[in-house]
MITORPA-289551 format. One record per residue (C-alpha): residue number from 1; y, x, z; chain. Coordinates in nm, 2 decimals. Layout:
// residues N
+-----+--------+--------+--------+----+
|   i |     c2 |     c1 |     c3 | ch |
+-----+--------+--------+--------+----+
| NUM |      Y |      X |      Z |  A |
...
+-----+--------+--------+--------+----+
// end
This chain:
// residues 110
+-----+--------+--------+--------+----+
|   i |     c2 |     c1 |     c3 | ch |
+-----+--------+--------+--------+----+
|   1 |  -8.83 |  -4.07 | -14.51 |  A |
|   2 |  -8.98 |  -3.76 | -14.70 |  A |
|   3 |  -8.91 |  -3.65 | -15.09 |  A |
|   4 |  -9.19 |  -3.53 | -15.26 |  A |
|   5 |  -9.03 |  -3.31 | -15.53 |  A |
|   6 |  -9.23 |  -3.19 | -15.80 |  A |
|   7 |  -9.10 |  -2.96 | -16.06 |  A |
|   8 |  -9.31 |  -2.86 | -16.35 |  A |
|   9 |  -9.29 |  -2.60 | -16.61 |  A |
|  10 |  -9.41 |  -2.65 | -16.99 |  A |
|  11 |  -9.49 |  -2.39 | -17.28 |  A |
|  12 |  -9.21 |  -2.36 | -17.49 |  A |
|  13 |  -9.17 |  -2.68 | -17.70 |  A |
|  14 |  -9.40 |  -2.83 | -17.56 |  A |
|  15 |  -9.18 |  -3.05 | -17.31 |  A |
|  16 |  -9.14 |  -3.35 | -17.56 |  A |
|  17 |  -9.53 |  -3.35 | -17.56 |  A |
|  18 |  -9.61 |  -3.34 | -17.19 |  A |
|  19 |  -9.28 |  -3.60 | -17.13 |  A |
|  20 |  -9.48 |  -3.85 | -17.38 |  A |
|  21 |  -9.80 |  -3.77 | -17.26 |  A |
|  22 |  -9.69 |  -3.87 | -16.89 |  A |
|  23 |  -9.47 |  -4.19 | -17.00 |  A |
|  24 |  -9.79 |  -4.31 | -17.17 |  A |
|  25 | -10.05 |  -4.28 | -16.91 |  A |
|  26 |  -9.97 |  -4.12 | -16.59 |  A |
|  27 |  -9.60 |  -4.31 | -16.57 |  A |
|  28 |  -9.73 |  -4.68 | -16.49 |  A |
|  29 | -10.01 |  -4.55 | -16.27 |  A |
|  30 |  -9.74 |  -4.34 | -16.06 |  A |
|  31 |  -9.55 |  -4.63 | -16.06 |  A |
|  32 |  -9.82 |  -4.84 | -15.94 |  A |
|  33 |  -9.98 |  -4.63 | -15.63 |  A |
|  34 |  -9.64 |  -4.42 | -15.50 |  A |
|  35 |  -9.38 |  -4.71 | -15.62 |  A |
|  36 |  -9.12 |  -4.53 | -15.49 |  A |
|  37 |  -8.96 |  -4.29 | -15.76 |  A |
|  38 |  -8.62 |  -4.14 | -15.66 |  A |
|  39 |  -8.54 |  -3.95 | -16.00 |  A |
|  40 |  -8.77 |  -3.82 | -16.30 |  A |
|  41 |  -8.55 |  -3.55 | -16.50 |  A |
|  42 |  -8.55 |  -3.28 | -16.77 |  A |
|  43 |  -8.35 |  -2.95 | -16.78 |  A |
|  44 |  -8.08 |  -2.91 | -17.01 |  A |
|  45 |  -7.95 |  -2.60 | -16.83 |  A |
|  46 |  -8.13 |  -2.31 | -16.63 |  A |
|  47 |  -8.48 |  -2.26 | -16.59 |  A |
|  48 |  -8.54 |  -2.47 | -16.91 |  A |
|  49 |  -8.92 |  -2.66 | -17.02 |  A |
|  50 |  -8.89 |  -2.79 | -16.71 |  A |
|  51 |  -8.94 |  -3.12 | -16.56 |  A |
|  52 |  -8.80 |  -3.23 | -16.20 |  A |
|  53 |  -8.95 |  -3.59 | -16.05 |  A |
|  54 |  -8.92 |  -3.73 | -15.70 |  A |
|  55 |  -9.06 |  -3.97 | -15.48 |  A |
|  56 |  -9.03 |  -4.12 | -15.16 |  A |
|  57 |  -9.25 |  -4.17 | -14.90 |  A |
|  58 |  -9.20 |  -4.38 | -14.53 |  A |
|  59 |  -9.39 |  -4.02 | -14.40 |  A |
|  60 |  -9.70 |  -3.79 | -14.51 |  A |
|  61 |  -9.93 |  -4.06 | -14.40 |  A |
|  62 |  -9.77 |  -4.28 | -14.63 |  A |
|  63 |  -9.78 |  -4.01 | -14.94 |  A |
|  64 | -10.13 |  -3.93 | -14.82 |  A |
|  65 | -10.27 |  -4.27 | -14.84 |  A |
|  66 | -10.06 |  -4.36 | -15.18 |  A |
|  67 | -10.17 |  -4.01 | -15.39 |  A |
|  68 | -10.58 |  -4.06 | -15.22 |  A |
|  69 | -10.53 |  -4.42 | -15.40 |  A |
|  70 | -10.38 |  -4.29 | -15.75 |  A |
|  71 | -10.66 |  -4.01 | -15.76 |  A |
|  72 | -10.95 |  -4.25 | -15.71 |  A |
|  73 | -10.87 |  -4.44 | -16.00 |  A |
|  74 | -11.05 |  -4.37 | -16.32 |  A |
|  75 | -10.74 |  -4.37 | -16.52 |  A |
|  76 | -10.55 |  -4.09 | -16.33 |  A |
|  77 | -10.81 |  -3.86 | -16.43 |  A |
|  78 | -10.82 |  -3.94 | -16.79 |  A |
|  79 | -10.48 |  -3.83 | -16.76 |  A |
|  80 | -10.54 |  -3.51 | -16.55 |  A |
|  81 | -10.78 |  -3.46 | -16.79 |  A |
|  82 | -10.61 |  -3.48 | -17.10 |  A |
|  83 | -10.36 |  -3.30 | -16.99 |  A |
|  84 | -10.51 |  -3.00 | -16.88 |  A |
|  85 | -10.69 |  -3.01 | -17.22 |  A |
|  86 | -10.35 |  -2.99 | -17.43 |  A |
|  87 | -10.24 |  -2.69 | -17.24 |  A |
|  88 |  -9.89 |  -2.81 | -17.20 |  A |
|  89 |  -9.81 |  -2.68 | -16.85 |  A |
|  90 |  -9.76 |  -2.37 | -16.71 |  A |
|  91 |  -9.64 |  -2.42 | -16.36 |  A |
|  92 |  -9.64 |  -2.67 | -16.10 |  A |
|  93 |  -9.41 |  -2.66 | -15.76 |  A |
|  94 |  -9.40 |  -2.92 | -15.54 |  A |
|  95 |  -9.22 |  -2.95 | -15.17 |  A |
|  96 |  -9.24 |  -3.23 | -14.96 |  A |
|  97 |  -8.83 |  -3.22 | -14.83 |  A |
|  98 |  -8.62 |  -3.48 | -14.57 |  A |
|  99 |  -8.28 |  -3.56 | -14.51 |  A |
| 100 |  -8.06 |  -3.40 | -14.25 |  A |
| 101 |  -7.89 |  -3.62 | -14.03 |  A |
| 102 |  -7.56 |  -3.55 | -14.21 |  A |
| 103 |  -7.69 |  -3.71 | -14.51 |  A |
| 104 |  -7.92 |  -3.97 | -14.37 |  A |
| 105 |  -7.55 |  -4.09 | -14.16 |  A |
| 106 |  -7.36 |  -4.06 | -14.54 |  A |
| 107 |  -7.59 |  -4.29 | -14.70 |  A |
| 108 |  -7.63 |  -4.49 | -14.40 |  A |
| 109 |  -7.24 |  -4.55 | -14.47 |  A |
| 110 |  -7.19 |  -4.64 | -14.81 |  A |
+-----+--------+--------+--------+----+
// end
């Protein structure tokens, strides 16, 4: 399995906005074409604006043919789209991550 971690910065007071804006549209269409969220979170400490999400994938194939599937439908990019438009964000990470063995044995375990 990979992680596909996404962390995304907003304007200041503007993270109640963007976290809306993506429940509304982009939430059920993520949820539809890459199924597999791991975690979808909000700093309360730190770097703060910022949003951290997750999701797994079988492999890069796998996140390749899911994300080519979300971006050919219409409604994704109303959402990219409206989002750009509002201005809300100001950086976006992501880094595709996997388990070391270590781990991958621990939760193997349990």
């Amino acid at each position: 399995m990979i992680v596909d971690l996404r962390i995304y910065t907003t304007l200041p007071n503007k993270l109640p906005e963007f976290v809306a804006l993506y429940e509304a549209k982009a939430w059920p269409l993520q949820l539809k074409y890459l199924e597999n969220c791991l975690g979808w979170y909000t700093t309360v400490e730190g770097a703060l604006n910022t949003v951290v999400h997750m999701w797994g994938y079988a492999d890069q194939g796998d996140r390749e043919r899911r994300r080519t599937a979300m971006a050919a439908d219409p409604a994704w990019g109303e959402y990219l789209t409206e989002a750009g438009a509002r201005g809300l964000l100001v950086k976006m990470e992501n880094r595709i991550i996997k388990p070391t063995g270590f781990f991958s044995a621990f939760q193997a375990k349990k």
